[in-house]
C-alpha positions in Angstrom: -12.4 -13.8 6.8 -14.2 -13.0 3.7 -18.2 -13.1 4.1 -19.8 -12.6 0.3 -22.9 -13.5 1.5 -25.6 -11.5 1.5 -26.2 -10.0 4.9 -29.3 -7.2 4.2 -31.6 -7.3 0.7 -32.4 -4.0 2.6 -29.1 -2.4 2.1 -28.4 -3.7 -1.0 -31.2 -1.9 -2.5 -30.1 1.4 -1.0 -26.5 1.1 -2.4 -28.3 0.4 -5.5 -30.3 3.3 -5.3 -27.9 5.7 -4.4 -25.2 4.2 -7.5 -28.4 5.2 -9.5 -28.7 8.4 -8.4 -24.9 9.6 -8.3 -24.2 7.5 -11.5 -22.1 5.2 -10.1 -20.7 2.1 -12.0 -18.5 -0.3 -9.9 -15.4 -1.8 -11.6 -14.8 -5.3 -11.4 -11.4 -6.8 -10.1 -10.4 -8.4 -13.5 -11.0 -5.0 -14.5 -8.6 -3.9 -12.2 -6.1 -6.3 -13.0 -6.2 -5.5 -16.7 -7.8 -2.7 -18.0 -8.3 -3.7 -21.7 -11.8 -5.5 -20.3 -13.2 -2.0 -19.3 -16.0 -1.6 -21.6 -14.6 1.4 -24.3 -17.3 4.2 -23.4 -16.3 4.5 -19.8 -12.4 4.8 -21.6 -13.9 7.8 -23.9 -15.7 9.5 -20.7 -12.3 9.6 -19.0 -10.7 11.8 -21.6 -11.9 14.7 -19.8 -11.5 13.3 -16.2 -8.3 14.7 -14.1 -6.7 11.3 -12.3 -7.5 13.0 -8.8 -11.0 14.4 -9.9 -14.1 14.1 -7.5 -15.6 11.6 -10.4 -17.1 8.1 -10.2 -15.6 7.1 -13.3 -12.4 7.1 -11.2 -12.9 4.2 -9.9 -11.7 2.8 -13.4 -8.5 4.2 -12.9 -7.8 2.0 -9.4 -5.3 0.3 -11.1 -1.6 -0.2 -12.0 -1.9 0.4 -15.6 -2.7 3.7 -15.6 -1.6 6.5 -18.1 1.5 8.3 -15.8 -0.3 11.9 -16.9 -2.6 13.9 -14.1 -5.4 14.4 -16.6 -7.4 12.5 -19.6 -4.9 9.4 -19.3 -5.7 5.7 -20.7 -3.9 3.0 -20.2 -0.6 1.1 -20.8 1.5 -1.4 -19.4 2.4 -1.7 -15.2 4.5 1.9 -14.1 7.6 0.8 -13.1 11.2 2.0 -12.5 14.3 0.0 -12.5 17.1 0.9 -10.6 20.9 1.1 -11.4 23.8 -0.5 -10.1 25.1 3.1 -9.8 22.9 4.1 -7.6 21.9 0.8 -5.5 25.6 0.0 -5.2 24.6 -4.0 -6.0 24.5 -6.2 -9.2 20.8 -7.7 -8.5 18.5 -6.2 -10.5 15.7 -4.0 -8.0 12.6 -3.2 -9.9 9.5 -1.1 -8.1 6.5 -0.5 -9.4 4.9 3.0 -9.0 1.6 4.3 -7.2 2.0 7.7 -7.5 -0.2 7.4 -10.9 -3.4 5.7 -9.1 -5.8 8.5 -7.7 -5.0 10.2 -4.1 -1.0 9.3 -5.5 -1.0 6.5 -3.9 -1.8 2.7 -4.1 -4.0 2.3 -0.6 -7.0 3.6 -2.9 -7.0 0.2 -4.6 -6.8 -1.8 -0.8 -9.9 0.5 0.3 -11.5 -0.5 -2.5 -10.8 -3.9 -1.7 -12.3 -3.5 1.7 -15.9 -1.1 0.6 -17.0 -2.6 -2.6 -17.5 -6.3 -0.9 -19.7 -4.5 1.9 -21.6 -2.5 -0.6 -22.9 -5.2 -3.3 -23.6 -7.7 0.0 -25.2 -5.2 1.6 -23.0 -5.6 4.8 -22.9 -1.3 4.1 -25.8 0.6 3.7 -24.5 4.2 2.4 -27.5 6.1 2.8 -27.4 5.5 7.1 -23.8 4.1 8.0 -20.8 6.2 7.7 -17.1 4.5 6.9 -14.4 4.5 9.1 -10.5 4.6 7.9 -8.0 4.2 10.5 -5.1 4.7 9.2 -1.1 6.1 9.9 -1.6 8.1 6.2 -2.3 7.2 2.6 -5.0 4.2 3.4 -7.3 6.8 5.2 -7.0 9.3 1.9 -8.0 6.5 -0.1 -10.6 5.3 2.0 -12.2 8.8 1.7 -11.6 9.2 -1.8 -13.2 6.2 -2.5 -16.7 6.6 -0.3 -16.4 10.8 -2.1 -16.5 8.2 -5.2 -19.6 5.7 -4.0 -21.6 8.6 -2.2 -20.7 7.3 1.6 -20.1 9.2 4.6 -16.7 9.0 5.7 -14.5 9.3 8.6 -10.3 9.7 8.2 -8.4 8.9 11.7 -4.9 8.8 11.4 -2.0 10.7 13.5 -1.9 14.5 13.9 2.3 14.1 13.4 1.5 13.1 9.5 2.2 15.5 7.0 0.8 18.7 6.0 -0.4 17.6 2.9 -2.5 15.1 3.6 -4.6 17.1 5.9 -5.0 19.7 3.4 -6.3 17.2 1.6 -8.9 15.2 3.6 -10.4 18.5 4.5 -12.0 18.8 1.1 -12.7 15.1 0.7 -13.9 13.3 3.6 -16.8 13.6 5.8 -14.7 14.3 9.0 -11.1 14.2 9.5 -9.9 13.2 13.4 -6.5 13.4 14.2 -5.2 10.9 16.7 -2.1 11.7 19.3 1.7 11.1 18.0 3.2 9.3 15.0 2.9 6.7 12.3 4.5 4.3 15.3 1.4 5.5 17.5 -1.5 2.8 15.8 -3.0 1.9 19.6 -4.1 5.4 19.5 -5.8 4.8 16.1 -7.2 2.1 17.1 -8.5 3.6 20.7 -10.1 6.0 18.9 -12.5 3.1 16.6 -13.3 1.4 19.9 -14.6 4.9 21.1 -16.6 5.5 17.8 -17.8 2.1 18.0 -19.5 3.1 21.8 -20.6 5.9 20.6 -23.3 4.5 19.4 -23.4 6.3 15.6 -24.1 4.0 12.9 -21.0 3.4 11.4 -18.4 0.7 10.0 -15.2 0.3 10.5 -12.4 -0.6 7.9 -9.3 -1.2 9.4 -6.8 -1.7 7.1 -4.8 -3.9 9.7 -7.4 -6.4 10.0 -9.6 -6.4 7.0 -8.6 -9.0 4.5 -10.3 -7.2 1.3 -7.2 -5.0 1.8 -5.3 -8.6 1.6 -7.4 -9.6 -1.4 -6.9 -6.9 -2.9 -2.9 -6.8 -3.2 -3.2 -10.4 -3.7 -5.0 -10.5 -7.0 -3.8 -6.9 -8.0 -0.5 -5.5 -7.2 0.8 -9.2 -7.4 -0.2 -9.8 -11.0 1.3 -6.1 -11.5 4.3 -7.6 -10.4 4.3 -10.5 -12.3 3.6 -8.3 -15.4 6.6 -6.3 -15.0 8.8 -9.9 -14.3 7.4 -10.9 -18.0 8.3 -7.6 -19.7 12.0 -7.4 -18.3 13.3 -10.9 -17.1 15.9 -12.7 -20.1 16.5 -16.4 -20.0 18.8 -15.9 -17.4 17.0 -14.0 -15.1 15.7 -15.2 -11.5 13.3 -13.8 -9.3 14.6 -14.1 -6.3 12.0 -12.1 -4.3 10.2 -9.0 -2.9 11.2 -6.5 -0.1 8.4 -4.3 1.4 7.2 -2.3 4.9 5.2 -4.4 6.8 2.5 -1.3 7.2 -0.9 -3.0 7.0 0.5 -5.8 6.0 -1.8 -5.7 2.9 0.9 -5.2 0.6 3.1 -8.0 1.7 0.0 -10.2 -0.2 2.0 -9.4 -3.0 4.3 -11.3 -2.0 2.1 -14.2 -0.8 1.3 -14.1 -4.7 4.6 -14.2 -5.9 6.0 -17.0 -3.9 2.7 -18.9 -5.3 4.2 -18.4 -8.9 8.2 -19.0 -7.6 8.2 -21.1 -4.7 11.7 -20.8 -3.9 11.3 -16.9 -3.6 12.2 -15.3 -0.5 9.6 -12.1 1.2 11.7 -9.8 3.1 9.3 -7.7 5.4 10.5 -4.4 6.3 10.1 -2.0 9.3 11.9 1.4 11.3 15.0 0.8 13.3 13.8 3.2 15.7 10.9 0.5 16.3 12.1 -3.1 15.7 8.8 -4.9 16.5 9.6 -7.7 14.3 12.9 -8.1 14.7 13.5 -7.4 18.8 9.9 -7.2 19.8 10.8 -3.9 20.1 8.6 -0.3 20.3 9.5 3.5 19.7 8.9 6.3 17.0 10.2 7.0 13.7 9.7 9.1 10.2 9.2 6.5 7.5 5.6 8.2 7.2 2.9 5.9 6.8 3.8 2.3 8.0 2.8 2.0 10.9 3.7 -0.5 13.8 4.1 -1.5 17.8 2.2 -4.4 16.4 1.9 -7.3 13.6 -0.8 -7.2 11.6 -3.8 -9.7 11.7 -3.8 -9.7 7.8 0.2 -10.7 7.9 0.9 -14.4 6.4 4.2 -14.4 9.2 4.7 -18.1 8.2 5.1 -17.0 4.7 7.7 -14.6 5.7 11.6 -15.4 5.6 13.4 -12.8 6.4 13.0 -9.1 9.1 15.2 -6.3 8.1 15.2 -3.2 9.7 15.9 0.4 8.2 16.9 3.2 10.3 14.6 6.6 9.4 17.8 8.7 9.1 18.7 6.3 6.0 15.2 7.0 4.6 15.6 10.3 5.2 18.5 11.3 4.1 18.2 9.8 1.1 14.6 11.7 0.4 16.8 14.9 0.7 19.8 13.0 -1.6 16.6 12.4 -4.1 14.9 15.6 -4.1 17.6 18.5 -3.9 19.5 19.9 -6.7 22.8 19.2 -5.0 21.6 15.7 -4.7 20.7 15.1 -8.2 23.5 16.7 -9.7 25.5 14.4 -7.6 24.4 11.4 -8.6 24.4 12.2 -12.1 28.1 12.6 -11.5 28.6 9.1 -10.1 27.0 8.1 -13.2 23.8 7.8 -12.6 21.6 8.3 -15.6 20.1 11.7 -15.6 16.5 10.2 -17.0 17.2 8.0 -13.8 17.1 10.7 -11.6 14.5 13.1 -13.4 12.6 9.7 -11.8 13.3 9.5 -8.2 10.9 11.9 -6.9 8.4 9.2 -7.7 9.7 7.2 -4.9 8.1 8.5 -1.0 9.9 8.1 2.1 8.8 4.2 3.0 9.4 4.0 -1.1 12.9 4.7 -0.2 13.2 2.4 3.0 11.5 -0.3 0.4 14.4 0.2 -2.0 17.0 0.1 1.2 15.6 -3.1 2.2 16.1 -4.9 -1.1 19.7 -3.5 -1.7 19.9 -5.3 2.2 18.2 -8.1 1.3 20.4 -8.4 -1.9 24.2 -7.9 0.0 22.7 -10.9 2.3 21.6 -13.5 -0.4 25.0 -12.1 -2.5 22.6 -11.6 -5.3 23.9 -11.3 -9.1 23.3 -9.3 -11.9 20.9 -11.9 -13.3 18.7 -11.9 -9.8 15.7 -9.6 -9.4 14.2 -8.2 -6.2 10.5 -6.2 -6.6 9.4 -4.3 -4.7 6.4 -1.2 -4.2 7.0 2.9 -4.5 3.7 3.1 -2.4 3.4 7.1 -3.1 5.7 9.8 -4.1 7.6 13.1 -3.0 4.5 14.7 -3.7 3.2 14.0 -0.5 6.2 14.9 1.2 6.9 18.2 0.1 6.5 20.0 3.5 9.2 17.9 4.9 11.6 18.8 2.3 11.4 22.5 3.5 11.2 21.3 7.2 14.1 20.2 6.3 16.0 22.9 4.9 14.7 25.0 7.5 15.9 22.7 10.3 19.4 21.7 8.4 20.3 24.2 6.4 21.1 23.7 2.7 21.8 20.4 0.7 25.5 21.4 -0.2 27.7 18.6 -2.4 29.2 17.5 0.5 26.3 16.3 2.5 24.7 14.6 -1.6 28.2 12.8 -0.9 28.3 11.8 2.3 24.8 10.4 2.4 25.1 8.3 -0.9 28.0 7.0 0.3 26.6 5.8 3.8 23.1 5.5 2.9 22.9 4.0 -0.3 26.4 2.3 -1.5 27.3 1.6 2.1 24.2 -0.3 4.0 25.0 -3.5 4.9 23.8 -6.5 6.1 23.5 -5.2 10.3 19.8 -5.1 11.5 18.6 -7.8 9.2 17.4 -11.4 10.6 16.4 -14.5 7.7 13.9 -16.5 10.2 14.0 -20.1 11.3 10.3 -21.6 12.2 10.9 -20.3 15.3 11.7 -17.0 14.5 8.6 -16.6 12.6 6.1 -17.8 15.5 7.6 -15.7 17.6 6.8 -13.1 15.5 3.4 -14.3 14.9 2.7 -14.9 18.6 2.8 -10.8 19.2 -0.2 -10.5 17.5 -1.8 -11.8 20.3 -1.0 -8.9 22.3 -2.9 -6.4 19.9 -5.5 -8.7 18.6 -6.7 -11.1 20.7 -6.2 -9.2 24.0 -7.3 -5.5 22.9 -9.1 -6.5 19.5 -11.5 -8.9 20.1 -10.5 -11.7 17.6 -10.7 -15.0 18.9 -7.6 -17.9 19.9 -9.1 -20.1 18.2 -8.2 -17.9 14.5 -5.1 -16.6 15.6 -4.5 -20.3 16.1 -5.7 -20.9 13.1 -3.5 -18.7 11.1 -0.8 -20.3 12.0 -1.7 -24.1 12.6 -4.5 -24.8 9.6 -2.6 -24.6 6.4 -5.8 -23.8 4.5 -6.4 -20.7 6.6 -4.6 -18.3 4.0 -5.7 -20.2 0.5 -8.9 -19.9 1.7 -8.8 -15.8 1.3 -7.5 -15.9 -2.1 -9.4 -16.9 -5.3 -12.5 -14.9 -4.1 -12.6 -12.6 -7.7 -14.6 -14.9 -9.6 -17.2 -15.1 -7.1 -16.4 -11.5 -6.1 -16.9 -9.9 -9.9 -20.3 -12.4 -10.0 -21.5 -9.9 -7.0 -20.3 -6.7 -8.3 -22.1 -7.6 -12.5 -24.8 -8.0 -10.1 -24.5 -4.9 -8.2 -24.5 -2.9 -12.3 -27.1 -4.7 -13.6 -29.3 -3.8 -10.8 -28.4 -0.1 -11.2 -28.7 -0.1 -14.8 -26.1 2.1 -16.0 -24.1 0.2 -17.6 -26.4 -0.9 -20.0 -27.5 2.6 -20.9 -23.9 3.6 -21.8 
């Protein structure tokens, strides 16, 4: 659970002293949620700050509001993009809001900032002798890093040595150490094999697992949900209904969004995503796949499965195909044919491959419900194409070109012509079974306890009692500035 209390008076005063020295000033959550209460010299400093720069005042820009320009951006209203019935195939309405416009390119900065910043100001981390950990099957890990680069901690990035090109690159120039773990985005045991070694190694360090740690919950929670909810106020008419979101189980973090959600419309439905190639929620199945970054062979300890009513699964050749359909010239001068708007498709490269199986699984989850043109579906674009470029020309080097015929062929079969096969809406049953595998992983291999797991599934205060934290949360982190003494000097 969440622990706010203060573990070391020791530690705190180091992170205080090291903020001081490395001008750090910590953002608050409410900040985070909306940024018109970020005081208006930090704004006029970040006119000369590129979004991906090496730069405290970055942490300002964890949110969804941010100015969709790489450099010197303020803010504005939630990113979003809604898609067309031209190019879904169905009449419900599926709206996703965009990551590629938080630092790194992607939204795990903002649940690794959800997991840190609680340690720090409680002195639970101690940056000047403990190094951070990120486990992770891509984008959490570069966030992780990015964010200790940010608050002058020692990192450590472990995710799988099959992940793209680009994010190695990356990590080399921001995080402490960069390991690289056997297999895929399906291999997480390895990930985690790896933490229990650190852990014996008898360094001085802390892990965040993004798969465990509910400030990555929290943070999803009281952020990306009130994102969504933003969006929902902009764009719904009088007879509009939100009918639900669709997401990849990854972490689970983000699916908290959806926990959110369904505490605003309680009649909404969550439909939690994953690989065909690896049905663990839907056959208690195992394999590997290429939706890049959501990891799984397991459930989560941080997913809410009795909030979850439906499993759909989305095979990688789907998400695939349709990242070449998105990305190619062929492809986009194909759908712009079909009608698809061309500022539409100037637009797609902002969704990433487990974007796209995000945007499969509501156009699923829509055919199944026979959603309307007056229902809407949310859902996340976690990162873009950007990360992905390397596979586009693995691609072409491994297939050949993107002619008109194969633009065709996979819109057709891809897009316009998924159905409902793969896909399970879960009884009471359904869900404890689902639930019940995370004993395998977590209470067997992870050291939680039988009593939580029963807990999480038995005591309905359990999962209230990790919301509604940011009140108390902010208190810490004014705290945490006032201490420092920055702020004030502004």
């Amino acid at each position: 659970m969440i622990d706010l209390t203060i573990h070391s008076e020791e530690a705190l005063e180091n992170a205080v002293q090291r903020a001081r020295e490395k001008n750090i000033i910590l953002p608050t959550f409410k900040q985070q949620r909306n940024p018109e209460l970020i005081p208006d010299k930090i704004k006029e400093k970040l006119a000369d700050v590129g979004l991906w720069d090496l730069n405290p005042l970055n942490l300002f820009r964890i949110t969804w509001h941010n100015e969709p320009v790489t450099s010197g951006g303020g803010y504005g209203g939630v990113n979003y993009l809604e898609l067309p019935k031209e190019l879904t195939g169905v009449d419900a309405r599926i709206v996703t809001i965009i990551g590629k416009w938080f630092p790194t390119g992607a939204h795990k900065v903002g649940a690794a900032f959800g997991c840190l910043v609680p340690r720090l100001v409680t002195g639970q981390f101690d940056p000047t002798t403990q190094k951070a950990v990120w486990p992770s099957t891509g984008n959490y890990c570069r966030g992780g890093a990015y964010d200790s680069n940010l608050l002058a901690c020692e990192s450590i990035a472990i995710l799988p040595e099959e992940m793209s090109k680009e994010r190695f690159d990356w990590l080399a120039a921001v995080a402490g150490e960069t390991i690289a773990t056997p297999g895929s985005e399906s291999n997480v045991k390895e990930i985690f094999d790896k933490c229990w070694e650190l852990r014996e190694s008898g360094e001085d360090l802390v892990i965040f697992n993004q798969f465990d740690e509910f400030g990555n919950y929290l943070w999803h929670y009281e952020i990306t949900g009130p994102a969504m909810m933003e969006v929902l106020d902009q764009i719904m008419g009088e007879d509009d209904t939100y009918r639900g979101v669709a997401l990849n189980t990854g972490s689970g973090g983000t699916l908290a969004s959806g926990d959110y959600m369904k505490d605003q419309f309680p009649t909404s439905k969550i439909a939690a995503s994953e690989a065909l190639q690896c049905p663990t929620l839907l056959q208690n199945g195992f394999g590997a796949h290429r939706i890049e970054g959501i990891g799984d062979k397991h459930v989560p300890w941080i997913h809410n499965v009795k909030n979850t009513d439906m499993v759909v699964a989305i095979d990688d050749n789907a998400s695939i195909g349709i990242m070449r359909l998105f990305n190619e010239p062929a492809g986009q001068a194909y759908l712009i044919e079909q009608g698809v708007p061309a500022e539409i498709v100037e637009q797609l490269p902002l969704l990433g491959i487990s974007s796209i199986a995000n945007i499969q699984a509501a156009i699923k989850m829509a055919k199944y419900y026979e959603m309307g043109e007056n229902d809407i579906i949310m859902t996340v674009a976690t990162d873009s194409m950007e990360m992905y470029e390397s596979r586009i020309t693995e691609y072409r080097e491994s297939e050949g070109e993107f002619t008109p015929l194969d633009a065709a062929a996979r819109f057709h079969r891809y897009l316009l012509g998924l159905e409902t096969d793969n896909l399970q809406e879960l009884t009471y049953a359904d869900r404890k079974r689902i639930h019940n595998l995370k004993y395998f992983t977590w209470v067997e291999q992870q050291g939680k306890t039988f009593e939580e797991i029963q807990a999480q599934w038995y005591d309905e205060n359990y999962w209230d009692s990790i919301k509604g934290h940011i009140d108390e949360l902010d208190a810490l982190i004014d705290q945490f500035n006032e201490r420092v003494g920055l702020l004030a000097e502004l």
